[in-house]
N, CA, C and O of each residue as an XYZ file, in Angstrom:
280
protein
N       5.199    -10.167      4.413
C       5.520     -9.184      3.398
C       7.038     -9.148      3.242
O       7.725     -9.562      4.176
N       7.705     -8.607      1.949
C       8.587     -8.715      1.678
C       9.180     -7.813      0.837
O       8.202     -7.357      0.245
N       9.971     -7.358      0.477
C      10.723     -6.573     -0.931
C      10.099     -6.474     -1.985
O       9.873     -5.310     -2.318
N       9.582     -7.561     -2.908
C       8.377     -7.688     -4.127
C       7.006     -7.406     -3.497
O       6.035     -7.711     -4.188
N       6.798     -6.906     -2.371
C       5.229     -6.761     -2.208
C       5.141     -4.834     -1.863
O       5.981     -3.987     -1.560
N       4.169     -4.825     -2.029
C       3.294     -3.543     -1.649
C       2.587     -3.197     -0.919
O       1.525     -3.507     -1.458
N       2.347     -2.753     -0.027
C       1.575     -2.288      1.105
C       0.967     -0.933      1.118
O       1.611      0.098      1.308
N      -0.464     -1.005      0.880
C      -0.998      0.371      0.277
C      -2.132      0.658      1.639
O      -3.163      0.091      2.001
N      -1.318      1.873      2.166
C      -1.968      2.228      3.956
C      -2.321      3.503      3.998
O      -1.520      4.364      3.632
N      -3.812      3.888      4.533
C      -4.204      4.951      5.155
C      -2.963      5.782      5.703
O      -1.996      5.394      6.358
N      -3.275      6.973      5.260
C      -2.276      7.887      5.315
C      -2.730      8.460      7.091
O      -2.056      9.285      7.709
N      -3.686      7.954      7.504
C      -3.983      8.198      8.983
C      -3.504      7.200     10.131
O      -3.572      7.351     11.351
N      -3.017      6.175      9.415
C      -3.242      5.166     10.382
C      -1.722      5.393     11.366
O      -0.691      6.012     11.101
N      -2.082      4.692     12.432
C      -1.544      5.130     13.682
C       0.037      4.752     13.271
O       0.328      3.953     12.381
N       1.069      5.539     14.158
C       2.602      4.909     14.399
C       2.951      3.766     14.326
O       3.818      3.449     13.512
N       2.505      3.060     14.963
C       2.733      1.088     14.744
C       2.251      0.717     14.108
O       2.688     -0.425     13.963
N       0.954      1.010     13.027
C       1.365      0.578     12.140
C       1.893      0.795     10.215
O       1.892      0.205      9.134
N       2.265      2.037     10.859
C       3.332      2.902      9.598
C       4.747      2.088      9.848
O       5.235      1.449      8.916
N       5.219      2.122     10.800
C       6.343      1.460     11.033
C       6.947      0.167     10.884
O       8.123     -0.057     10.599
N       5.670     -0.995     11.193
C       5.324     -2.271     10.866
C       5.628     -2.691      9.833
O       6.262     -3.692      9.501
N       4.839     -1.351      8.918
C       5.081     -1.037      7.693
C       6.049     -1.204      7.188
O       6.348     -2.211      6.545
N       6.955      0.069      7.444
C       8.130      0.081      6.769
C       9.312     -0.974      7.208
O      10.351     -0.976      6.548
N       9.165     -1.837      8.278
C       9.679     -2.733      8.736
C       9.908     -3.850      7.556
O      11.008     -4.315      7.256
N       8.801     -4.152      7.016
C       8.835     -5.333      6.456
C       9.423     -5.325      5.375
O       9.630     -6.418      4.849
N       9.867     -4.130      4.718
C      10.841     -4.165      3.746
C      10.231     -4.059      2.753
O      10.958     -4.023      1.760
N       8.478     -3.943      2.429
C       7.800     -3.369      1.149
C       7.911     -2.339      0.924
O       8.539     -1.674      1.748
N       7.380     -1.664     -0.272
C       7.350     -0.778     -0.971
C       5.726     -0.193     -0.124
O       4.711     -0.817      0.187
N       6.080      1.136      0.010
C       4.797      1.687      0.705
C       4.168      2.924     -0.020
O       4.648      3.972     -0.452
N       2.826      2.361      0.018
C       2.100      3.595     -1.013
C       1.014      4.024      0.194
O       0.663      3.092      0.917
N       0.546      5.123      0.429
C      -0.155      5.835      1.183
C      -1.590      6.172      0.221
O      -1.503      6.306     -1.000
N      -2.668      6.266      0.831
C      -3.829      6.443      0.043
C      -4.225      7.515      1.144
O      -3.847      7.509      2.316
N      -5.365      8.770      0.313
C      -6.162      9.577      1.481
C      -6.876      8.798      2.143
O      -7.469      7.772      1.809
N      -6.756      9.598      3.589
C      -7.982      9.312      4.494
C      -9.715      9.092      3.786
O     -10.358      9.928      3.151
N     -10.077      7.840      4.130
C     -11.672      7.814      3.502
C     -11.838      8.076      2.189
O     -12.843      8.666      1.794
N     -10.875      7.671      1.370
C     -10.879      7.976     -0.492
C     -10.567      7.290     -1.001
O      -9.373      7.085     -1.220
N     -11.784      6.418     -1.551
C     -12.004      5.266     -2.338
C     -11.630      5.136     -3.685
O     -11.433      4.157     -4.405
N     -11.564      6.658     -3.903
C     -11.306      6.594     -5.375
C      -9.853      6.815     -5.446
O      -9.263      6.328     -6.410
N      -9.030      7.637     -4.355
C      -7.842      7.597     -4.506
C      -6.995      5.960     -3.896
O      -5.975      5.473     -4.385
N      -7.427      5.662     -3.273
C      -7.339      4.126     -3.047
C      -6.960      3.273     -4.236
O      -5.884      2.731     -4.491
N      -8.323      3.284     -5.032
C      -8.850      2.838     -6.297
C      -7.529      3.544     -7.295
O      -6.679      2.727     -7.649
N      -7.426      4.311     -7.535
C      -6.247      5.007     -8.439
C      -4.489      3.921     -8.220
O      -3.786      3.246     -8.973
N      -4.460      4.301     -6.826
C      -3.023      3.928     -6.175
C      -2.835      2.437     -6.319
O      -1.691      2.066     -6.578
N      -4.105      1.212     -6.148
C      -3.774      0.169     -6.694
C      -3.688     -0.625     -7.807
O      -3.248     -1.773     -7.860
N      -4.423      0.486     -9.273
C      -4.387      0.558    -10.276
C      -3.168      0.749    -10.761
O      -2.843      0.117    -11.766
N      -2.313      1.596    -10.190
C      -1.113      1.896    -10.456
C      -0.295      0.590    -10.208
O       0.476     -0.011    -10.955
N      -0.598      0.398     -9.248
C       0.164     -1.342     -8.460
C       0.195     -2.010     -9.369
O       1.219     -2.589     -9.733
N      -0.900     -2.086     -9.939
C      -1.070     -3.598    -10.808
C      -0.373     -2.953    -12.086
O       0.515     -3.627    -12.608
N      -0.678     -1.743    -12.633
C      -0.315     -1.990    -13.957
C       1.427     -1.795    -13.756
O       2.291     -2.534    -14.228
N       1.544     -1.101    -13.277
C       3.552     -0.298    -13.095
C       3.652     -1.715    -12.568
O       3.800     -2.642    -13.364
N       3.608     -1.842    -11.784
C       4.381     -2.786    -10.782
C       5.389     -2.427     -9.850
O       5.250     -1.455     -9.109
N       6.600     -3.298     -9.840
C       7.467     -2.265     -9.120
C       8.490     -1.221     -9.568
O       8.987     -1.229    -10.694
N       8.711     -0.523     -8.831
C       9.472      0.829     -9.093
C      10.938      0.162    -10.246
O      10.831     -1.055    -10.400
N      11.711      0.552    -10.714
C      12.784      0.023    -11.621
C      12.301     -1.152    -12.440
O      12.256     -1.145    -13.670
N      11.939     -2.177    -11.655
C      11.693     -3.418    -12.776
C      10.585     -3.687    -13.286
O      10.586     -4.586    -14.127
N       9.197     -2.965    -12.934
C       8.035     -2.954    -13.196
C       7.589     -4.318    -13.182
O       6.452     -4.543    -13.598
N       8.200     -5.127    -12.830
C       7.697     -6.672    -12.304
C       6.387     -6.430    -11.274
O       6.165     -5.524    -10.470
N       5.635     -7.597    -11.633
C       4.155     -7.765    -10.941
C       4.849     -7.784     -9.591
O       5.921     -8.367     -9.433
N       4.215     -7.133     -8.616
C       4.447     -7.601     -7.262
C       3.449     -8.917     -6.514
O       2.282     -9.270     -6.680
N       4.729     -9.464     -5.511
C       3.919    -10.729     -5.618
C       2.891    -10.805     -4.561
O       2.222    -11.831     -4.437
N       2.656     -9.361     -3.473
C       1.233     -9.479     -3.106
C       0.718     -7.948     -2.480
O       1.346     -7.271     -1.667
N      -0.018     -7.763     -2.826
C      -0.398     -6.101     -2.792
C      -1.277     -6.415     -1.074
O      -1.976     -7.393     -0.808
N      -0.962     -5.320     -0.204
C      -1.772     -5.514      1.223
C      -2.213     -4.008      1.194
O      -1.693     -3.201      0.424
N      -3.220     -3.678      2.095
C      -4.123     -2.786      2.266
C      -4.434     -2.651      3.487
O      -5.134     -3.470      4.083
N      -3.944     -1.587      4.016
C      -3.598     -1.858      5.967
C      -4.267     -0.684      6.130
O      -3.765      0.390      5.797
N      -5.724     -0.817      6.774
C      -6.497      0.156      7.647
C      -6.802     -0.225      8.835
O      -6.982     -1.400      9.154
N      -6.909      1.030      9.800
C      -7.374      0.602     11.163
C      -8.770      0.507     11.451
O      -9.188      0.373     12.601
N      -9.440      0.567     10.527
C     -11.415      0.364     10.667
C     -11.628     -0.162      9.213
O     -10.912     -0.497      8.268
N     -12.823     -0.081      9.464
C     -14.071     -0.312      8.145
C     -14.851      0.981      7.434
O     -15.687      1.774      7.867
N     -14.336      0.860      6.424
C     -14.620      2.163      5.999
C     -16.512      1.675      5.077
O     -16.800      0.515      4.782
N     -17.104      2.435      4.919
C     -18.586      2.600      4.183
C     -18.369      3.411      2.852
O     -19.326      3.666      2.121
């Protein structure tokens, strides 16, 4: 991950890997705990905005949970 990417993470998920997170120098979007539809909203946004100032496509959207959600 990099500067042009996005990383869209459970707003639960543990210290290491929020930090990991913000380590890598993406842009970080938080989704609710277990909410598919807010999930669903936040990467809708990804794709169409893009990034913040230049609204350029980002060049890879990640989705960092610590389980499997149903």
């Amino acid at each position: 991950m990099h500067l042009h990417c996005c990383v869209v993470s459970d707003e639960l998920n543990h210290t290491s890997l929020v930090l990991g997170c913000r380590l890598s120098g993406a842009t970080i979007r938080r989704f609710k705990h277990n909410d598919m539809d807010d999930l669903e909203r936040i990467l809708e946004e990804a794709v169409v905005y893009g990034q913040p100032r230049t609204h350029r496509p980002y060049k890879k959207i990640l989705i960092v949970v610590e389980g499997i959600y149903r």
